[in-house]
N, C-alpha and C positions, 0 to 999 in steps of 0.2 A: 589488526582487526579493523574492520571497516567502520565511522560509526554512524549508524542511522537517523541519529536524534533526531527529531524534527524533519524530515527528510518526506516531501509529499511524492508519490508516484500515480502515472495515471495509465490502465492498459494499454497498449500501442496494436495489438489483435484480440482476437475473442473466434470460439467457435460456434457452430450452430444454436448449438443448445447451453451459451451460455450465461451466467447469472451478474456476468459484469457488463457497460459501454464504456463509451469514451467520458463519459458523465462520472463515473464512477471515482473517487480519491482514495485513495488510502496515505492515513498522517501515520507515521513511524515514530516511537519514541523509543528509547534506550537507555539504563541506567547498567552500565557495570558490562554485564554480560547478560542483560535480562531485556529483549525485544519484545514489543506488543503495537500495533496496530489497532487502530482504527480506522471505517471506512466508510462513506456516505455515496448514495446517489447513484 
């Protein structure tokens, strides 16, 4: 299993009409098998 803990990603595309940019983060946390996400900007 991959683990994402702390793991920040940032989109690399986007389409017309969409709700992310390159501004955008998402932080990854992980305990066990339980993912969640947070995301700013």
């Amino acid at each position: 299993m991959i683990n994402y803990n702390d793991k920040k990603f940032r989109p690399i595309s986007n389409t017309e009409n969409g709700e992310t940019s390159n501004e955008t983060l998402f932080h990854y946390k992980q305990i066990g098998n339980i993912l969640t996400s947070e995301y700013s900007g």
